[in-house]
C-alpha positions in Angstrom: 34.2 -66.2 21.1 31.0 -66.7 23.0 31.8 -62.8 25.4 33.4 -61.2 21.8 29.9 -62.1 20.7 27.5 -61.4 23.5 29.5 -57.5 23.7 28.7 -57.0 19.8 24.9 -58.0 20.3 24.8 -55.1 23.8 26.0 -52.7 20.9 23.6 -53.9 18.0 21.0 -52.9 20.9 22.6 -49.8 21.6 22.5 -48.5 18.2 19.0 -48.0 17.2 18.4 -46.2 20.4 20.8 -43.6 19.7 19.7 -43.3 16.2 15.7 -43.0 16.9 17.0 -40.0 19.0 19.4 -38.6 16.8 16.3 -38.8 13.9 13.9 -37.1 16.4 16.7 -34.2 17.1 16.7 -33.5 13.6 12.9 -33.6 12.7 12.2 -31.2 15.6 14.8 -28.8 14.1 13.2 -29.2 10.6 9.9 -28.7 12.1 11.1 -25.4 13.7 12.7 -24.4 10.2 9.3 -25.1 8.7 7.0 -23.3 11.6 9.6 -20.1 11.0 9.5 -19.8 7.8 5.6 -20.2 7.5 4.9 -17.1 10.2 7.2 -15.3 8.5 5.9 -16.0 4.4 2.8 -14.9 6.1 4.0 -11.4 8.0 5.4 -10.5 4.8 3.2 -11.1 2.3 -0.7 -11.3 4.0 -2.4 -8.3 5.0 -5.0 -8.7 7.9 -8.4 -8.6 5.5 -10.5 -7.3 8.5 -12.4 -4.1 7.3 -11.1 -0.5 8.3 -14.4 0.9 8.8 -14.0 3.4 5.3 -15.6 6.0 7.6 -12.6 6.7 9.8 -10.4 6.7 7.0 -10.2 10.4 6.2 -11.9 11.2 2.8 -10.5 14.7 2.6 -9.0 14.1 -1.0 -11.7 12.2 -2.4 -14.0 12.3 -5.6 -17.5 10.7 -5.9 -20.7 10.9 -4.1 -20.5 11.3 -0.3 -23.2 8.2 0.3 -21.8 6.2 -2.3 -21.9 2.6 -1.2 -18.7 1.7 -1.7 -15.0 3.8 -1.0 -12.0 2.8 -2.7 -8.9 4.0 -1.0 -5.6 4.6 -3.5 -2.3 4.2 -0.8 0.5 6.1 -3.5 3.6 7.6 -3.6 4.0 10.1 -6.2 7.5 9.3 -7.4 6.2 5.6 -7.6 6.1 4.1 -11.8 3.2 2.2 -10.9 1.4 4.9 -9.3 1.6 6.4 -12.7 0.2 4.0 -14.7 -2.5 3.2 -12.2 -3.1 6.8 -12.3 -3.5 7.5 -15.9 -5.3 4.1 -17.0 -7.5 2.4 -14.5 -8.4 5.5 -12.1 -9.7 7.1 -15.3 -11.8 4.1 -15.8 -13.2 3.5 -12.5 -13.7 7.1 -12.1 -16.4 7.0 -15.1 -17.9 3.3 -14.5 -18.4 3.8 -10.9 -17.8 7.5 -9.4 -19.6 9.2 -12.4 -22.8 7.4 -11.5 -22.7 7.8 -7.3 -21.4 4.1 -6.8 -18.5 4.7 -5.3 -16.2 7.4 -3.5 -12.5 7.0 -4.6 -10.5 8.5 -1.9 -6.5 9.5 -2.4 -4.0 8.9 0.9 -0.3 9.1 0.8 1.9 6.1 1.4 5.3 8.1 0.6 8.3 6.2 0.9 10.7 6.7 -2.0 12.7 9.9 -0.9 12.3 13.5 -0.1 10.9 14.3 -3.3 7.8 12.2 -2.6 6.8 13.7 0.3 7.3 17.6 -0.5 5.1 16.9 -3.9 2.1 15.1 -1.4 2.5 18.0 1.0 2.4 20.5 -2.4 -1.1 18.3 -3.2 -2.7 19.4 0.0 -1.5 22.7 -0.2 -3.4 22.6 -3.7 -5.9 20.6 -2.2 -6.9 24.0 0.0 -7.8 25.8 -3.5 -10.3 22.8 -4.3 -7.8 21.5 -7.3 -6.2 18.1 -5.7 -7.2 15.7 -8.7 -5.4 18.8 -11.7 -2.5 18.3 -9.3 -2.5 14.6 -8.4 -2.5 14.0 -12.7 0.1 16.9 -13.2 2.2 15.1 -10.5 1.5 11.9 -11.6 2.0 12.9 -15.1 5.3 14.3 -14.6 7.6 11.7 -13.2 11.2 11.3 -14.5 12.9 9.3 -11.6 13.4 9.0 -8.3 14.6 12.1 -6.4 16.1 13.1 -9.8 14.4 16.6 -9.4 11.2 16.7 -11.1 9.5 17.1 -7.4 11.8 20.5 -6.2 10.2 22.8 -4.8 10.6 24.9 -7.5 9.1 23.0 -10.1 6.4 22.3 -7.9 5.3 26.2 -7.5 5.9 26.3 -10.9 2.8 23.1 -11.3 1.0 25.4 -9.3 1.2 28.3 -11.7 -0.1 25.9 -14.6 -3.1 24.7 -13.0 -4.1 28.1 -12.6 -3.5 28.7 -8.5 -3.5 31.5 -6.3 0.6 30.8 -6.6 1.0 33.2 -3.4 -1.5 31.1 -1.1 -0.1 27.9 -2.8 3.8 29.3 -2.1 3.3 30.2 1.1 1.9 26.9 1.9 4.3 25.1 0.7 7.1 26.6 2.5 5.5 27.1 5.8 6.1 22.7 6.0 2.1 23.2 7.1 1.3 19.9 5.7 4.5 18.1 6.9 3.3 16.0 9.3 -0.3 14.8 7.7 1.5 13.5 4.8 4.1 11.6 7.2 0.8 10.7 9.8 -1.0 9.0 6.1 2.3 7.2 5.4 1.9 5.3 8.9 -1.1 5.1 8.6 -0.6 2.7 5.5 2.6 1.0 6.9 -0.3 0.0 10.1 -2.5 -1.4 7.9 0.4 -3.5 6.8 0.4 -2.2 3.2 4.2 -2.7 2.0 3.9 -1.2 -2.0 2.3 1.1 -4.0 -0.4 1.8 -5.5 -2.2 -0.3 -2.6 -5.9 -0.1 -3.2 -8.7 -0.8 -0.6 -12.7 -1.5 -1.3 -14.7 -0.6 1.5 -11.7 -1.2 3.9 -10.5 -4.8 2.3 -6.6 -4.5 0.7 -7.3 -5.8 -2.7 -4.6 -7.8 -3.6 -3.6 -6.9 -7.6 -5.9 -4.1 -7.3 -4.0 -1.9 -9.2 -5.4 -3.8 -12.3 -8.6 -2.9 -13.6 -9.9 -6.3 -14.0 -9.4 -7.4 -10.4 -10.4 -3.6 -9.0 -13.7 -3.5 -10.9 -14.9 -7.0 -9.8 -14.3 -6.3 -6.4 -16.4 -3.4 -6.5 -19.0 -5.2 -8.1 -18.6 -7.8 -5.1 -18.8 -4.7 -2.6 -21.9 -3.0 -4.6 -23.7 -6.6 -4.1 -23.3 -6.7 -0.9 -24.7 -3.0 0.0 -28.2 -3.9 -1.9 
């Protein structure tokens, strides 16, 4: 009895050794899960909020006073919904609270990502950009959207934009087939997939990704921040 005994109490003192490592195995794994998981929430869904010095961020298609304080960048796609609807409500707004009175510059850039369609109507926009009217075409653009690569963006219809805005059609034409702006558009789009931007419309304030910024609410106030910092 006494040996049966003694070789059950080596076991018992076995037992909690193997267990304290087995419980150490798995909280390391768990911890790895955790640490993983973490880096990646926060590749996906933080953009770096260090400031692009608005200065080397090509203002070419831009409205507002050239010393304005402050310089909103718009990333968009053209084919993009939300694009729309940040282009015919809050643009309109922060165009006459802020642009009209030399506060701020608002600056357009392509991000375009949905299909062919988006990037031959952002290379038509510089082409119309060359006869001073970007902004009619941006809105006609903007304004025209039926779907994704469904067609509204051919090249066809987009001469045909160009004839309602009033163009030179033959400059704009030739432009447009010559594929002049081809690789601008596709240098913008990297430029915002750099920046980490991953949507559209992405909006910037002096350089800082403004997160919701497509709203009004949050796009005004952090002008306001950005104007009360330049005093």
């Amino acid at each position: 009895m006494s040996r049966k005994y003694l070789k059950t109490t080596n076991r018992s003192k076995k037992s909690p050794k193997r267990i304290n490592w087995w419980i150490l195995g798995v909280l390391s794994i768990i911890l790895v899960v955790v640490i993983a998981r973490i880096v990646i929430q926060q590749n996906q869904n933080n953009i770096d909020p260090v400031a692009i010095a608005p200065i080397e961020v090509s203002q070419d298609k831009s409205t507002g006073s050239a010393d304005a304080p402050v310089v909103v960048v718009e990333y968009g796609d053209y084919q993009c919904p939300a694009c729309g609807r940040f282009a015919e409500t809050v643009k309109p707004q922060i165009v006459e609270e802020f642009v009209n009175s030399g506060q701020v510059r608002f600056v357009f850039r392509s991000f375009q990502f949905i299909g062919e369609e988006s990037q031959w109507a952002a290379e038509a926009a510089e082409c119309a950009n060359e006869q001073g009217k970007f902004w009619d075409y941006y809105e006609k653009l903007y304004s025209s959207q039926v779907g994704e690569n469904a067609g509204a963006f051919n090249k066809e219809n987009l001469e045909g934009f160009a004839a309602e805005l009033g163009l030179q059609t033959e400059q704009f034409n030739q432009c447009l087939a010559s594929d002049k702006y081809t690789e601008k558009v596709k240098s913008e789009t990297l430029e915002a997939q750099n920046l980490g931007l991953r949507g559209t419309p992405a909006l910037l304030v002096n350089g800082i990704f403004v997160e919701g910024g497509s709203q009004y609410d949050i796009l005004s106030q952090s002008i306001i921040e950005a104007l009360s910092k330049s005093k």
